[in-house]
C-alpha positions in Angstrom: -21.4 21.4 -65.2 -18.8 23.8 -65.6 -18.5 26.3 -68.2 -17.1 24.6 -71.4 -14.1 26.5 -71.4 -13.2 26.0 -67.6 -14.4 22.0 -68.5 -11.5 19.0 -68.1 -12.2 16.3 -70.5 -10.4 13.2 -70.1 -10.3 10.9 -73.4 -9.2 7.6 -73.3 -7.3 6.2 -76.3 -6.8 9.2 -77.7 -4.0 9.0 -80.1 -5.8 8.1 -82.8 -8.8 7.6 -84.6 -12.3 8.6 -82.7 -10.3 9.4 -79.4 -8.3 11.7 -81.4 -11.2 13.4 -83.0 -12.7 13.9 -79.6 -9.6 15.1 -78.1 -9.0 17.6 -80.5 -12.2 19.4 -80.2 -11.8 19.5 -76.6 -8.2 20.6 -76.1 -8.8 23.9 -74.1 -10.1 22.4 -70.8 -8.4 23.5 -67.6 -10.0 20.7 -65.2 -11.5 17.1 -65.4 -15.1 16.5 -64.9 -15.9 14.4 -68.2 -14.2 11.0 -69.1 -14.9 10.2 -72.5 -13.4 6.6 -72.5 -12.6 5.5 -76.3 -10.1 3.3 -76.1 -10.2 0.0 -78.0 -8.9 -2.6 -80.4 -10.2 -5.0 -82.6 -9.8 -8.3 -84.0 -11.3 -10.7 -86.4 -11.9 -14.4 -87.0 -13.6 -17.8 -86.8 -14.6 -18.6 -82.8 -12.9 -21.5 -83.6 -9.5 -20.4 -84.6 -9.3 -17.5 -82.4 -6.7 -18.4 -79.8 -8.7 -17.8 -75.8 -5.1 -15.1 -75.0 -6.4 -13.1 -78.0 -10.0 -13.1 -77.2 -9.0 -12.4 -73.6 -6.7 -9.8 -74.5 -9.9 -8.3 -76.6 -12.1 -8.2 -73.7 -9.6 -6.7 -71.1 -8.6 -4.1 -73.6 -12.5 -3.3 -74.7 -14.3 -3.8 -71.8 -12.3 -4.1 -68.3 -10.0 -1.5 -69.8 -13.3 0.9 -68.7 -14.2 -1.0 -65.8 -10.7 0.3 -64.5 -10.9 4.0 -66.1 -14.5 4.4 -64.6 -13.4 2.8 -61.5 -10.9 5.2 -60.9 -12.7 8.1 -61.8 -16.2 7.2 -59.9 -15.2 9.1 -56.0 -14.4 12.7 -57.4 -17.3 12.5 -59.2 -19.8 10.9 -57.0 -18.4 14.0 -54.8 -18.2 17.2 -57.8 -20.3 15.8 -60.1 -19.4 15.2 -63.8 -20.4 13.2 -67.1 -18.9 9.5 -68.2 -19.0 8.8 -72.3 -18.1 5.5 -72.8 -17.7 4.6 -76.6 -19.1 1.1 -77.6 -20.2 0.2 -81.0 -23.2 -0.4 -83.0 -21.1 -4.1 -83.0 -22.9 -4.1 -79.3 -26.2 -4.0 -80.5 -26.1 -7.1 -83.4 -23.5 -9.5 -83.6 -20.8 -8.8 -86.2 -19.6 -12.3 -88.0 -16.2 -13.2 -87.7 -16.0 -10.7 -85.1 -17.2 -12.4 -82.2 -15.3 -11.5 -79.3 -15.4 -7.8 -80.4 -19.1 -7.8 -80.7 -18.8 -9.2 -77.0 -16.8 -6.4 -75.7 -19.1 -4.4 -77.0 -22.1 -5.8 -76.0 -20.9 -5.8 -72.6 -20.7 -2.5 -72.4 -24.1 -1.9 -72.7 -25.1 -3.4 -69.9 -22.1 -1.9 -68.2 -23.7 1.1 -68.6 -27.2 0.4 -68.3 -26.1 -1.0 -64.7 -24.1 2.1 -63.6 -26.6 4.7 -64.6 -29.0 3.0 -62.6 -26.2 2.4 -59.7 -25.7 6.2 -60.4 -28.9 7.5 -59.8 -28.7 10.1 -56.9 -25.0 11.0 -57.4 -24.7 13.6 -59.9 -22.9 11.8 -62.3 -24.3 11.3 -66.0 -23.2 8.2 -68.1 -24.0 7.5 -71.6 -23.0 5.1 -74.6 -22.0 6.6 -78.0 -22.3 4.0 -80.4 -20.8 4.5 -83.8 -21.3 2.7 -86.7 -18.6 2.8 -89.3 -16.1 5.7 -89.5 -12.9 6.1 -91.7 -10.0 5.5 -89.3 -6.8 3.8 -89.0 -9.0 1.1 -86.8 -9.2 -1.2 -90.1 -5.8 -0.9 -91.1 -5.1 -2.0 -87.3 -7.4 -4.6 -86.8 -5.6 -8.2 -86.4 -7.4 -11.1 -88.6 -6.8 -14.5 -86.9 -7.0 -17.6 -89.1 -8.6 -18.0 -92.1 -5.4 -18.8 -94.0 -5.2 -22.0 -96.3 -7.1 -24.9 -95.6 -9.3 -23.1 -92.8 -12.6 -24.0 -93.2 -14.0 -20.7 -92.5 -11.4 -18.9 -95.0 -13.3 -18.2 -97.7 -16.5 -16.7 -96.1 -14.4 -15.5 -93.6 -12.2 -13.3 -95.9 -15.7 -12.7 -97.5 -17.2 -11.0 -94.3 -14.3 -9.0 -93.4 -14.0 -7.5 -97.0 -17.7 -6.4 -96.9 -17.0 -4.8 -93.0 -13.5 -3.3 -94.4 -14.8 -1.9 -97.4 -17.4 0.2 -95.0 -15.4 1.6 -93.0 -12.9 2.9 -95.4 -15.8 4.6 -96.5 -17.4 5.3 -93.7 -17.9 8.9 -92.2 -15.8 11.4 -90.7 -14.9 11.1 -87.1 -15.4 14.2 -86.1 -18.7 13.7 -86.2 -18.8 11.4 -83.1 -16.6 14.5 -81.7 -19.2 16.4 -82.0 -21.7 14.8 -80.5 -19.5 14.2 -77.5 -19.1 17.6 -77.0 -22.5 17.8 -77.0 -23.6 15.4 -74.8 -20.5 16.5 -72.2 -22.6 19.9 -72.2 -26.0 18.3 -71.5 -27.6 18.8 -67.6 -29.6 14.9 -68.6 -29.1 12.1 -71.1 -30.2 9.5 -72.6 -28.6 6.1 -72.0 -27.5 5.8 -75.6 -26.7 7.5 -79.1 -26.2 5.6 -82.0 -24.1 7.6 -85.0 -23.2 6.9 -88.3 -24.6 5.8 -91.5 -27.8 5.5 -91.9 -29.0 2.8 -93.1 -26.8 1.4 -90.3 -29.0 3.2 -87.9 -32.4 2.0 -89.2 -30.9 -1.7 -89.3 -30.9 -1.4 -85.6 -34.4 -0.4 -85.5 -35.3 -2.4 -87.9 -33.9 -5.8 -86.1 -36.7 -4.7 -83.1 -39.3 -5.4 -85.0 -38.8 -8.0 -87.5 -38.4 -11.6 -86.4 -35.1 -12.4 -85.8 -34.5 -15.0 -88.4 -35.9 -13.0 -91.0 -32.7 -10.0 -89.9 -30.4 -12.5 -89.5 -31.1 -14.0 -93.3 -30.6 -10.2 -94.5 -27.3 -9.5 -92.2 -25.9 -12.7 -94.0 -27.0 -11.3 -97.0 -25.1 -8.5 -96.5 -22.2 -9.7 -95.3 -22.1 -12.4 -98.7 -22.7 -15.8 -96.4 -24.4 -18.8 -97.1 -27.7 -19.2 -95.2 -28.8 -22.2 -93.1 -27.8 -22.6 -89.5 -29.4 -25.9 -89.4 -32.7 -24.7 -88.5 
């Protein structure tokens, strides 16, 4: 890897919020050799109500939407070398509810990249995940909810969820945190296949679901999120 200050960073959806916070702390490259893809958008709702154009839309946006970047990117640096960032979610590690299809994007991600590291392995290329937890950008304001209006059957726990989720992120952490770490990891000669970054009890949740049964995390997730218990089971 280049020196940092001869280093050309692509960043994907970086206008605003976490792509913007990466972008800005690595404005002074000269050359690409990292590709931080952060591009993504989000929406929210029953299965049921969510029409299949927006849940398609949500997984070409979230998911092929890196297929293509990486895609594109993959012969120079199978040939110079160079390191891939691709930003999922901690959505991609426990399902999110009344965010199904973006807890899909996200979870195929990881094994996106679990499957091109491995594909990867004697080209000098590194890949990783960054997977955030909640942060304070415009992302809530912009996500789309679907349904749930009067008479839905799903409103009122619907409108439940999403509160809990929205009331996180606005006060979740700074972004520049996850910009940090990217620059880290863009720095880095080996790494690991994932980071996970945010809050922490959001973090030890995901270590926590390893190890408990899962009915017992799911109960506390529904918990959390204010929703009746009993899946008919």
């Amino acid at each position: 890897m280049a020196d940092r200050k001869r280093t050309g960073v692509l960043v994907t959806g970086s206008s605003s919020g976490l792509g913007n916070a990466i972008a800005t702390q690595l404005a002074k490259g000269n050359r690409i050799d990292a590709l931080v893809c952060c591009a993504g958008m989000g929406i929210a709702g029953a299965v049921e109500e969510t029409p299949i154009a927006e849940a398609s839309r949500q997984m070409d946006v979230n998911f092929m939407g890196v297929v293509r970047i990486v895609k594109a990117v993959l012969p120079g640096m199978r040939e110079n070398g160079g390191t891939i960032l691709v930003v999922g979610s901690m959505a991609g590690l426990t399902g999110i509810p009344f965010q199904s299809f973006y807890s899909a994007s996200k979870y195929a991600l990881e094994g996106f990249v679990e499957s091109l590291r491995m594909e990867l392995c004697g080209f000098p290329v590194r890949v990783a995940l960054i997977e955030p937890g909640d942060f304070k950008t415009g992302f809530t304001s912009a996500r789309r909810i679907l349904g749930l209006g009067e008479g839905s059957p799903y409103a009122v726990a619907g409108r439940r969820a999403i509160g809990v989720m929205e009331d996180s992120e606005r006060a979740g952490y700074d972004p520049v945190l996850v910009a940090r770490l990217a620059l880290k990891l863009i720095s880095r000669k080996r790494l690991r296949s994932r980071y996970t970054v945010g809050p922490g009890f959001q973090k030890f949740a995901m270590v926590l679901k390893r190890f408990i049964p899962h009915r017992l995390y799911e109960a506390l997730f529904m918990i959390y999120y204010k929703l009746n218990a009993g899946n008919g089971e």
